[in-house]
N, C-alpha and C positions, 0 to 999 in steps of 0.2 A: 504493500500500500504506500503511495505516495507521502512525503511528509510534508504538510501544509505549511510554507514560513511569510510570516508578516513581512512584507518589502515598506519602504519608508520613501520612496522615492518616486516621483511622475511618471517617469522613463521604464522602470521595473511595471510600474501598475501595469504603463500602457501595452506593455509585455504580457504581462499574465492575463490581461483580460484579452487581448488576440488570443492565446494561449485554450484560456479555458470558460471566454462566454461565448454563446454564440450570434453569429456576426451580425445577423439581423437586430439584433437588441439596442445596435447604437448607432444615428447617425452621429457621423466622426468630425465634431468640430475644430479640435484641439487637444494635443495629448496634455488632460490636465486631471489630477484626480484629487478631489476635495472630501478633507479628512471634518472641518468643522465648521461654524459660522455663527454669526453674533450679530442681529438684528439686520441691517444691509450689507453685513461685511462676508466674507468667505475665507477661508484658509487651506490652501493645497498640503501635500502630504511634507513638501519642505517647509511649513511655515508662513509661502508667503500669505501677503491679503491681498484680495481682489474687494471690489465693490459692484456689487449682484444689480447688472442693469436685465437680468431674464428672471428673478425670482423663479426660479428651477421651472420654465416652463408656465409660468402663472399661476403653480402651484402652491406658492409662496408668500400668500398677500401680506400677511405679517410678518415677512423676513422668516431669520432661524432663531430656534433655541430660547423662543417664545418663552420664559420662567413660569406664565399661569400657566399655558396648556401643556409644558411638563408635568407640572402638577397635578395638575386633572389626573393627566392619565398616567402617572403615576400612584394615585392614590388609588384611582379606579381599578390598578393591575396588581394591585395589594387587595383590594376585594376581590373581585375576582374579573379576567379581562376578556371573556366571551364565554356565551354560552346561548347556542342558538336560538334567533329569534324566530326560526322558520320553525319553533314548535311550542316558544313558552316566550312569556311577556317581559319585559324588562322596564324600570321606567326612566332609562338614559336614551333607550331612543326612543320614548317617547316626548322627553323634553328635546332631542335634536331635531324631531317632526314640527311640533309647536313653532319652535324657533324658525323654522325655514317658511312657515305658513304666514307666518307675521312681516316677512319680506313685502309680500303685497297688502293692501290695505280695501281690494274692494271686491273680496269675497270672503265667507265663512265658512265654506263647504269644501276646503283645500284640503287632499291630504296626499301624502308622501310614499313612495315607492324605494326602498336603500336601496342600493350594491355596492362592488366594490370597486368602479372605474366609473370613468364617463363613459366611453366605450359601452360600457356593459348598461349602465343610464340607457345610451340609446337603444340598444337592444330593446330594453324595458318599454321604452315608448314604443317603439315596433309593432310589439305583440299587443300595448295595450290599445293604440289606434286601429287597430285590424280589429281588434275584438269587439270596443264602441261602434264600429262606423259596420261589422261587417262585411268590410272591402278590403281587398287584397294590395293594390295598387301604390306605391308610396313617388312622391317626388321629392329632387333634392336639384344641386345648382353643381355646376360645371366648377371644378376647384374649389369645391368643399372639402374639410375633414374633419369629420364625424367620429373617428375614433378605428382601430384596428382589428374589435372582432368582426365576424361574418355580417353581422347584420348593419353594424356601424359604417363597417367597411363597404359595403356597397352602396350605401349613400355616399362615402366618397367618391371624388372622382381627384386628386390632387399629383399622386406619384403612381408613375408605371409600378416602380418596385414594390409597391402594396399591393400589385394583384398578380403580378408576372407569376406563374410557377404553383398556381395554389389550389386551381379549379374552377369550377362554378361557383358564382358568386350565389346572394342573396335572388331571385329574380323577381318580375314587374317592379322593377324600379328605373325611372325616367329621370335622364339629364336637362337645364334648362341653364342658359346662360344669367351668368350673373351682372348687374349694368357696373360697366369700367367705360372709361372716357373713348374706348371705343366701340360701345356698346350702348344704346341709351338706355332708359328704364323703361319706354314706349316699346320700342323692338323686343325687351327680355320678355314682357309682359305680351306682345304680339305674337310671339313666339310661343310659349305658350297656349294661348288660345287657338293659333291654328292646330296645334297636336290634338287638342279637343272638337274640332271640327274634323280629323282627318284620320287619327289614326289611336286615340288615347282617350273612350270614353271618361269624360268627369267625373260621372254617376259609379263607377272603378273608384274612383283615389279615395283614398280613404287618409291621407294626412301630405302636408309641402314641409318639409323640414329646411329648417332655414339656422343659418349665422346671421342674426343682424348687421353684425360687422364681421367682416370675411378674415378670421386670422390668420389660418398658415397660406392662404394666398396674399397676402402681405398688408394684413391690417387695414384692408379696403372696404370703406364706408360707402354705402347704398345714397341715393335717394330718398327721402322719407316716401315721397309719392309712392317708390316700388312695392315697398312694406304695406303700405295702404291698399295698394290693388291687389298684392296678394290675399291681403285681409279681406275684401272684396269678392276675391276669385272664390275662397273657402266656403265663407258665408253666401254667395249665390249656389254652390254646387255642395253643400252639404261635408267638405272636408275639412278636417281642422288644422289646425297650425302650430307645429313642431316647434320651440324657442329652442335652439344649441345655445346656451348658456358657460360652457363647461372651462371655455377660457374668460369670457371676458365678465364673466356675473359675478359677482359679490362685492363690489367698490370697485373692481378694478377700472372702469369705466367715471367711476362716481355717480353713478347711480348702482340700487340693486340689483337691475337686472340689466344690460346695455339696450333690448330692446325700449327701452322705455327712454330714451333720447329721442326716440321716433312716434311715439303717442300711439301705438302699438298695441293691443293686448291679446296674447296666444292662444290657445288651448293648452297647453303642456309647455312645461319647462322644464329643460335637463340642465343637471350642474354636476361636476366633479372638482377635478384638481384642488382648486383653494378650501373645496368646502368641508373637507378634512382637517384643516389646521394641522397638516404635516403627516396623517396617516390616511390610508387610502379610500375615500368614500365615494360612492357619483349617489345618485338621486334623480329621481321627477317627481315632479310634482304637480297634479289638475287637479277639477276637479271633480267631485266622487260619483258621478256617474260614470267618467272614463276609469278614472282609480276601480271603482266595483265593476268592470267589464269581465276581467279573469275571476276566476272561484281558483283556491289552493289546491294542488301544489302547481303552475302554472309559468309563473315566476319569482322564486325563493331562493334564498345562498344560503347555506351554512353558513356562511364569517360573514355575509351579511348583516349589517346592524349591529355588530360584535361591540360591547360594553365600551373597550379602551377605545376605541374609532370615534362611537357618539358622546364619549368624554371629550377627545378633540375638538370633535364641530361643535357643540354645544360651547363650547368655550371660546372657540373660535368665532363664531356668530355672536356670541358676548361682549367678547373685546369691539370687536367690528363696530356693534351700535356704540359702544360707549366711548368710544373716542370719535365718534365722528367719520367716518373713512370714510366717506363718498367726501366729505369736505377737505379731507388733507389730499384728497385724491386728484380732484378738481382745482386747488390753488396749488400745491408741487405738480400736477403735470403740466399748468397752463406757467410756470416757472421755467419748468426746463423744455417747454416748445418754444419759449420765446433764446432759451439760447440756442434752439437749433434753428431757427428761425436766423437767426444773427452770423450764423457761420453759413448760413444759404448765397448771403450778400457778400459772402466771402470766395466760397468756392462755388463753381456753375458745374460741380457735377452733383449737388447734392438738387434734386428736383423736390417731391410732391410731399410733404408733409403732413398725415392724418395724425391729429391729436383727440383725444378723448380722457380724460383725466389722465392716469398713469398708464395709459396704454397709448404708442407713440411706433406710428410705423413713418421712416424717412427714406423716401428711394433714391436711393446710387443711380446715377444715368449719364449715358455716353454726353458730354455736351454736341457733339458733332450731331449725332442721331435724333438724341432726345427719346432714346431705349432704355434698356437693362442695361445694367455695367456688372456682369457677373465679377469680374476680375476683380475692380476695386470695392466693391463691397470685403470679400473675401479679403484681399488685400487691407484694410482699414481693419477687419474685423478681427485677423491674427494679430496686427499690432496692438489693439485693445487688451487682448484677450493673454499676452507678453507681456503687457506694462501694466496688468493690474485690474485691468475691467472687464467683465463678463459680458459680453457682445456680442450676439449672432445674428444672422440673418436669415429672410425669408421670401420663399417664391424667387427664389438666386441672387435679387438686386435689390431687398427693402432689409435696413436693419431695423430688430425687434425691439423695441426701448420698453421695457417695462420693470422697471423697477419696485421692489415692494414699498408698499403704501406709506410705513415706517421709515420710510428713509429723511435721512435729515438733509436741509439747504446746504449743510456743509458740505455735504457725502457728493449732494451732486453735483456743485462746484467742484469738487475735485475729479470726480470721474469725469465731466466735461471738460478740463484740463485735459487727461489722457484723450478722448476723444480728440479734440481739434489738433494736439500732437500728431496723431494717426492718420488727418485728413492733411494736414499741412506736409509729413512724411509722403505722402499717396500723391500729392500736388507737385511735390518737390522732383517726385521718381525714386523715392530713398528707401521704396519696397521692391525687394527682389521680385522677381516670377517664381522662384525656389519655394516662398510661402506658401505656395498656392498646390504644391503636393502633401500638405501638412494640415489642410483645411478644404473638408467636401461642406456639408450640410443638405437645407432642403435645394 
């Protein structure tokens, strides 16, 4: 038997995990392996700090190492830290239910579905929208992502390598374009409705699952109008309306939910990542007509709902109200757009900047073209990620700015230091091409 030793070092990780995980588990931004972290800061296996401008994927709204929701579930793992809910009651996640129904304010009849991904959330809504509406049929948008089990994953449409090699996918599920500045929100919406004259009965769909704001195709904000006629389309043809929530819901937006920038209201909303508070939870949440569509066991988890998880969220949803997030979310992000704003009048390759509180996509573009600049994103984004800031990007040429919500004006004075270093190095030519076999991503 092999004998397991602790390596201490980036270079070793990055070894052992070629070595012995497997390859799909990670797209490969940077050999960097992070041993700890302390509210927005982060600490690699040497020691150093970075300053977390991706909060682990927007899983992170409250930074690391949170002291209450250690607590929590620490105390909660000294009583005892699961014990399935798919057959006896517990009343931790029933206080994480309550907590998540109080997000909105104009129904009472809200209740909650766990698991333990967002991924697995949308599944959830799959089955549950097929089972209210009795229709098979689901729609989704062209450069969505939903998440990477079977059912999630056929609502996406974002990476070949998510479906290359794997089989049949989910089926009747229909692609629709999403409105980008080559695309209007008239055409996405025209588009549409001719598949319903031609080849895609209505009286079929039975839910449109939407990103209000489009994440991993690069933080690309809609139209309110599109939102509205889909809300339209639903409610004429009897289908409901899916919210992905799972990246940009819980302040990260500054509001509760990001739909609700657009005066929006869904059928069903899915959330994951943040809403763990650091352990792994998804959820949907309508209401209880569609909630009581399945009868048990239909869709249940064993570690579903598990005691130490709903110790998290319930604390994490805690903290959230009581500090205000949607408000520190909304004055630091509309802070640090206004210095990406200011280095735009600097450098002409940085183009289109969507800000929405703490969620901040800036696209990289050819100045010649007025494209993608795969290169110099990539480029800008190794030197961030060398000099101390956790930077990535997305959809090839948009870097992902999201910082957790916690973060102080100092933190990001100084990681925008590092940043315009990197833009002004990429301006200068003082980035090799050599980087750029050291950094893939989306």
């Amino acid at each position: 038997m092999q004998e397991l030793k602790l390596k201490s070092t980036n270079k070793q990780v990055e070894l052992d995990r070629k070595k012995y995980i497997a390859n799909t588990a990670q797209i490969s931004y940077y050999p960097l392996s992070l041993n700890s972290g302390d509210g927005a800061y982060l600490y690699d296996e040497d020691g150093k700090k970075y300053i977390d401008f991706l909060s682990s994927a927007s899983s992170a709204n409250l930074g690391h190492a949170n002291e209450e929701i250690a607590q929590a579930v620490y105390e909660q793992m000294l009583n005892i830290s699961q014990y399935t809910f798919a057959y006896f009651n517990h009343n931790v996640a029933i206080d994480a239910a309550k907590r998540i129904t109080n997000l909105i304010d104009y129904r009472d009849d809200m209740k909650v579905l766990f698991s333990t991904t967002g991924s697995a959330a949308i599944d959830s809504a799959i089955k549950l929208v097929r089972a209210k509406t009795g229709r098979t049929k689901l729609i989704s948008m062209y450069e969505a992502y939903h998440g990477s089990t079977f059912g999630s994953l056929s609502l996406s449409a974002l990476s070949l390598n998510m479906r290359r090699k794997i089989g049949p996918l989910l089926p009747e599920v229909y692609h629709f374009h999403y409105p980008t500045k080559d695309k209007s929100w008239q055409e996405c919406i025209a588009e549409m409705e001719y598949a319903f004259e031609k080849y895609l009965p209505p009286e079929e769909v039975a839910a449109i699952f939407i990103e209000p704001i489009a994440g991993d195709m690069g933080l690309v904000d809609p139209p309110r109008q599109w939102l509205l006629a889909l809300r339209e389309i639903c409610d004429k043809y009897g289908m409901l309306l899916v919210d992905d929530e799972i990246q940009l819901g819980l302040c990260r937006t500054g509001k509760n939910f990001c739909i609700e920038h657009f005066d929006v209201i869904p059928d069903v909303y899915v959330m994951g990542k943040s809403l763990g508070g650091g352990l792994p939870v998804g959820a949907v949440m309508a209401r209880a007509d569609i909630m009581d569509a399945l009868d048990p066991p239909a869709h249940l988890f064993t570690l579903g709902a598990s005691q130490a998880s709903m110790a998290a969220c319930a604390k994490n949803l805690e903290i959230l109200e009581r500090i205000d997030a949607n408000s520190l979310s909304l004055e630091k992000g509309a802070y640090l757009e206004d210095k990406f704003l200011k280095l735009k009048e600097k450098y002409d390759f940085i183009g289109d900047i969507r800000a929405y509180g703490l969620s901040i996509g800036v696209d990289i573009i050819n100045p010649k073209t007025g494209g993608k600049y795969p290169e110099a994103c990539a480029k800008i984004c190794h030197t961030c990620l060398k000099n101390g800031l956790i930077q990535i990007f997305l959809n090839r040429s948009t870097l992902r700015v999201q910082p957790p919500l916690i973060i102080s004006y100092d933190q990001i004075d100084e990681a925008m230091a590092i940043m315009e270093d990197a833009m002004e190095k990429f301006d200068k030519g003082q980035i090799p091409d050599t980087v750029l076999s050291e950094i893939s991503g989306w």
